[in-house]
Biotite code that builds the C-alpha atoms (Angstrom):
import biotite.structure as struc

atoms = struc.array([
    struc.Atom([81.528, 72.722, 70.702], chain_id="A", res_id=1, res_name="UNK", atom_name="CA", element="C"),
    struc.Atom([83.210, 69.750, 69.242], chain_id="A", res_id=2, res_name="UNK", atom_name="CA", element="C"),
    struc.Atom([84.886, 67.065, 70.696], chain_id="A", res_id=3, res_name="UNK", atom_name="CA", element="C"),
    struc.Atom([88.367, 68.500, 68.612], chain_id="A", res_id=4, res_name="UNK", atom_name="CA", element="C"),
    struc.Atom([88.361, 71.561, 71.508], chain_id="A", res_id=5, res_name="UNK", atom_name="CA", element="C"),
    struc.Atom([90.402, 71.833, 74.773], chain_id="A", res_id=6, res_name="UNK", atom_name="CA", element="C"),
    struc.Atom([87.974, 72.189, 77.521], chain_id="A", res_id=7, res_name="UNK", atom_name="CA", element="C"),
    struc.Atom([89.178, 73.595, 81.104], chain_id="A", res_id=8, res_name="UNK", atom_name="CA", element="C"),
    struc.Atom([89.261, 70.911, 83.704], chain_id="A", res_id=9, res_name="UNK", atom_name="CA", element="C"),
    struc.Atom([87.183, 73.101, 85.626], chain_id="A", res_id=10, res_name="UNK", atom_name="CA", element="C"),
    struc.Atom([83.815, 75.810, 85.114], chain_id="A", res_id=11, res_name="UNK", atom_name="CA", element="C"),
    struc.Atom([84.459, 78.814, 86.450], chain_id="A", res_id=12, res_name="UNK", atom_name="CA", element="C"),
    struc.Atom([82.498, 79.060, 89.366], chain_id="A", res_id=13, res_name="UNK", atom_name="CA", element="C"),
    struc.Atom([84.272, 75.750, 90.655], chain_id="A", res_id=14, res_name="UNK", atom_name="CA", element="C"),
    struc.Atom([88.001, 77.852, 89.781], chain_id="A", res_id=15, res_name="UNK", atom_name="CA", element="C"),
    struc.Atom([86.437, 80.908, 91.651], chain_id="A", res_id=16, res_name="UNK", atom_name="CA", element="C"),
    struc.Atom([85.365, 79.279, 94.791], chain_id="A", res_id=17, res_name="UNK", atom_name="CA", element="C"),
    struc.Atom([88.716, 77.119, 94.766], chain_id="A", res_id=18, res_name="UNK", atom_name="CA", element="C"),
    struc.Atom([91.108, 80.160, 94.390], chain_id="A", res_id=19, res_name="UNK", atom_name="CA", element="C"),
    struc.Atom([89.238, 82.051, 97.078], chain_id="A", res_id=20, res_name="UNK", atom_name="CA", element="C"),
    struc.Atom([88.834, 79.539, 99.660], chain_id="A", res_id=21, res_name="UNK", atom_name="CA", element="C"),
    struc.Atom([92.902, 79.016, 99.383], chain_id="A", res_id=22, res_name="UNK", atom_name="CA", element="C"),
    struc.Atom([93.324, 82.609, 99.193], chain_id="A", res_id=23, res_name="UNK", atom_name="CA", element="C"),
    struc.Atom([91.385, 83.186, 102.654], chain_id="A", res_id=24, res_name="UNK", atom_name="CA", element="C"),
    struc.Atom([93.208, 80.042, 104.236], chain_id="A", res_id=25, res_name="UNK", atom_name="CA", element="C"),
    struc.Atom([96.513, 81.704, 102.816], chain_id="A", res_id=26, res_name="UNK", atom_name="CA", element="C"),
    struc.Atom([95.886, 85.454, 103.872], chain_id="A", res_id=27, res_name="UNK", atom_name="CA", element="C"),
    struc.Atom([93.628, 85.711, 106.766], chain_id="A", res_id=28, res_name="UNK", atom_name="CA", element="C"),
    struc.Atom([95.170, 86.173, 109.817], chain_id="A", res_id=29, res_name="UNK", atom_name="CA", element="C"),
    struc.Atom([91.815, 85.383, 112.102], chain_id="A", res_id=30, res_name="UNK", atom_name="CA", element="C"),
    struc.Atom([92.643, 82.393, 113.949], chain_id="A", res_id=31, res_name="UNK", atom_name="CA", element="C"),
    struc.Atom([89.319, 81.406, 114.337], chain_id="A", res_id=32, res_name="UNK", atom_name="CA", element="C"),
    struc.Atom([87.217, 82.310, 110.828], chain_id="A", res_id=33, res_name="UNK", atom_name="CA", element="C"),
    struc.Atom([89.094, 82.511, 107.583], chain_id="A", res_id=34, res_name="UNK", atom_name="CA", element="C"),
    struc.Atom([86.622, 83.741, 105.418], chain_id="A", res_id=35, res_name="UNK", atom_name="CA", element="C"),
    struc.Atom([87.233, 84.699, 101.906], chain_id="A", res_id=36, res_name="UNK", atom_name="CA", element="C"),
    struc.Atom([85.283, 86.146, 98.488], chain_id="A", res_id=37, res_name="UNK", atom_name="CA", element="C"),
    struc.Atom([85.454, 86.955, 94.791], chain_id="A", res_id=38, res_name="UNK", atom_name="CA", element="C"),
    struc.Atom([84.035, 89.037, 91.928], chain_id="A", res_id=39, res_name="UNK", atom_name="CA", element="C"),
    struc.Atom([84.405, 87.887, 88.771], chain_id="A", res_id=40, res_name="UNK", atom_name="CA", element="C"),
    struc.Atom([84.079, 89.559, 85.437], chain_id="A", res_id=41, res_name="UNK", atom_name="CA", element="C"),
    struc.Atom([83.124, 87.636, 82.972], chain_id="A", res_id=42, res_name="UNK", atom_name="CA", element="C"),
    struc.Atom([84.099, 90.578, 80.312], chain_id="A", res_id=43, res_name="UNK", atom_name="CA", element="C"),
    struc.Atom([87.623, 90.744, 80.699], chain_id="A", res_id=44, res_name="UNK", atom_name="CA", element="C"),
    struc.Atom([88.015, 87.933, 83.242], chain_id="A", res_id=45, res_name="UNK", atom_name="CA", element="C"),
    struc.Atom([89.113, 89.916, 86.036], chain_id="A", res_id=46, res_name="UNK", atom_name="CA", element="C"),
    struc.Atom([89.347, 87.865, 89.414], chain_id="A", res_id=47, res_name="UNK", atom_name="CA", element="C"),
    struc.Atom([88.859, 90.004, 92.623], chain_id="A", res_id=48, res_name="UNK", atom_name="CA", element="C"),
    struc.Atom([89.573, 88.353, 96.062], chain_id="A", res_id=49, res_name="UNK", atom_name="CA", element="C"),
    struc.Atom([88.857, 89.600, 99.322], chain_id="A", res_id=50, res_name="UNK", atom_name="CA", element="C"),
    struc.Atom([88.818, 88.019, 102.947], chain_id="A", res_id=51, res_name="UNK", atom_name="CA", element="C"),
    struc.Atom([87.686, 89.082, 106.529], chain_id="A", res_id=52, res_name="UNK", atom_name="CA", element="C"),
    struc.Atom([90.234, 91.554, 108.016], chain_id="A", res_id=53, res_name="UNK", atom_name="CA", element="C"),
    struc.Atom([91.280, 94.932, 109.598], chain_id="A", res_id=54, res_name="UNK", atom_name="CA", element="C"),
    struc.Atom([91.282, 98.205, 107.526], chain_id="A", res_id=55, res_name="UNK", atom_name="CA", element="C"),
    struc.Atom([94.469, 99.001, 105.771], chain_id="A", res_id=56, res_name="UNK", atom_name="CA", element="C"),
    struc.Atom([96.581, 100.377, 108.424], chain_id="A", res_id=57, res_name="UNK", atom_name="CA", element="C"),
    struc.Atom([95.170, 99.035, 111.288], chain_id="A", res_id=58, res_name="UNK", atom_name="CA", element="C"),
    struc.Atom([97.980, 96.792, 112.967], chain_id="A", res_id=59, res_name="UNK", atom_name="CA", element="C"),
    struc.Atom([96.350, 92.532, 113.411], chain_id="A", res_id=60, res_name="UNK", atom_name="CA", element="C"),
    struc.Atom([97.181, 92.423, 116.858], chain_id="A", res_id=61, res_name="UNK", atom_name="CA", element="C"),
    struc.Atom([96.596, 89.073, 118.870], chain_id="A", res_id=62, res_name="UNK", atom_name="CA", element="C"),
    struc.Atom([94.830, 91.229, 121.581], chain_id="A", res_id=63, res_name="UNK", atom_name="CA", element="C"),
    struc.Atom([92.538, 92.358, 118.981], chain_id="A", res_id=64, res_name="UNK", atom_name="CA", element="C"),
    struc.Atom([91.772, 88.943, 117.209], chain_id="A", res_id=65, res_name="UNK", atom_name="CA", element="C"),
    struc.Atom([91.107, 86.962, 120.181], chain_id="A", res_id=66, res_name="UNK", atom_name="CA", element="C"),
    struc.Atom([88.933, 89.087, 121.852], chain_id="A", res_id=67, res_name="UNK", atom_name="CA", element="C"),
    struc.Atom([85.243, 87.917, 121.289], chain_id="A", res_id=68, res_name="UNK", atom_name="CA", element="C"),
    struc.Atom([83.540, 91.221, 122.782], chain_id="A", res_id=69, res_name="UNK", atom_name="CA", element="C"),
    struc.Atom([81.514, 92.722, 119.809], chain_id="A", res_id=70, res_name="UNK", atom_name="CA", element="C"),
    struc.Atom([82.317, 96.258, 121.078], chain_id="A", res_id=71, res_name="UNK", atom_name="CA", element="C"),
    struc.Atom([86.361, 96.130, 121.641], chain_id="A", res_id=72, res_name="UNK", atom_name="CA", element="C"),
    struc.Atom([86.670, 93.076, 119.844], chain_id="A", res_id=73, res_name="UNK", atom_name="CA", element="C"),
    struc.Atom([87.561, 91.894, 116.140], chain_id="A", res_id=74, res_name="UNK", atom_name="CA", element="C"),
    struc.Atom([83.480, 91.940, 115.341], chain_id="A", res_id=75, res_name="UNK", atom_name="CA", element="C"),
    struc.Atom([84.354, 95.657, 115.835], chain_id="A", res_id=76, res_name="UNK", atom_name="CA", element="C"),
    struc.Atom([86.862, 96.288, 113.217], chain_id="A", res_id=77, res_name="UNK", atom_name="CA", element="C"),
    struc.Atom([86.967, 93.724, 110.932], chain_id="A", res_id=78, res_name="UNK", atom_name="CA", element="C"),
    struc.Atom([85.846, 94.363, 106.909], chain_id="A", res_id=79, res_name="UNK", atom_name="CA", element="C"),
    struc.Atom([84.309, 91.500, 105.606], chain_id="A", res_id=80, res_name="UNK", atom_name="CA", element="C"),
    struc.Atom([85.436, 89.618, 102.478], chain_id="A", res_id=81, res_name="UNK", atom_name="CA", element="C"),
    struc.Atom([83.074, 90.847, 99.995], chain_id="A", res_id=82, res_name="UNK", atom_name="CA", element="C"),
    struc.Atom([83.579, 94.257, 100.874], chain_id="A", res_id=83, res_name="UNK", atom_name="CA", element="C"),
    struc.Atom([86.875, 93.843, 100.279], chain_id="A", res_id=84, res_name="UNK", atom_name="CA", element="C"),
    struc.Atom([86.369, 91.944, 97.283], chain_id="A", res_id=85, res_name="UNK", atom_name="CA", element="C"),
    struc.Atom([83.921, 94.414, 95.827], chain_id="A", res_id=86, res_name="UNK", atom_name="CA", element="C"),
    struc.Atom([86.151, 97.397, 96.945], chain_id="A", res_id=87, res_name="UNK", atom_name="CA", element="C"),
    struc.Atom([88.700, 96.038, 94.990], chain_id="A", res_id=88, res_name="UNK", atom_name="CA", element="C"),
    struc.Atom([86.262, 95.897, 91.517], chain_id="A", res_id=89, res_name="UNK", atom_name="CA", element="C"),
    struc.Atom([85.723, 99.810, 92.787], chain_id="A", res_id=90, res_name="UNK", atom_name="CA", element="C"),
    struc.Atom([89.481, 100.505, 92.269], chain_id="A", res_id=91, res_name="UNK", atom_name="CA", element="C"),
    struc.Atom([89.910, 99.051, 88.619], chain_id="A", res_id=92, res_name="UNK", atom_name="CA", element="C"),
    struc.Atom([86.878, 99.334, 86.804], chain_id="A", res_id=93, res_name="UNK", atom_name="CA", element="C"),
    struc.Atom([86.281, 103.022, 87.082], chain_id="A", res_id=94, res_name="UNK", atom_name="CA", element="C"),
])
């Protein structure tokens, strides 16, 4: 590449991980762990984000979220980022 090209401030990866971790901080409603992921394809560039949270549907209650016990707790319910993220790639590259 010459030195006559525009060159992104940025590589990808760095733009991924960036976009994601503000995307966690921005979503996430776990007060403690605000966790976030991506899938990117290179191919048409698509960015997919995910973060830790409830199912669709399930109501974040405070109750919930606070509660440490891995049986009634959030460690019970919770979908982690990358599941999210990759559920996401699921729904649009079919």
């Amino acid at each position: 590449m010459s030195d006559d090209c525009y060159k992104s401030d940025a590589p990808i990866d760095v733009a991924c991980l960036l976009i994601t971790t503000l995307w966690a901080q921005l979503r996430s409603k776990d007060p403690r762990t605000r966790v976030g992921a991506c899938v990117y394809d290179p191919t048409s560039g698509g960015i997919y984000l995910g973060y830790n949270g409830f199912p669709s549907g399930f109501p974040d209650l405070k109750s919930v979220w606070d509660n440490r016990d891995p049986e009634t707790g959030k460690a019970a319910y919770v979908v982690h980022g990358e599941s999210n993220a990759i559920r996401k790639t699921s729904l649009v590259l079919k």
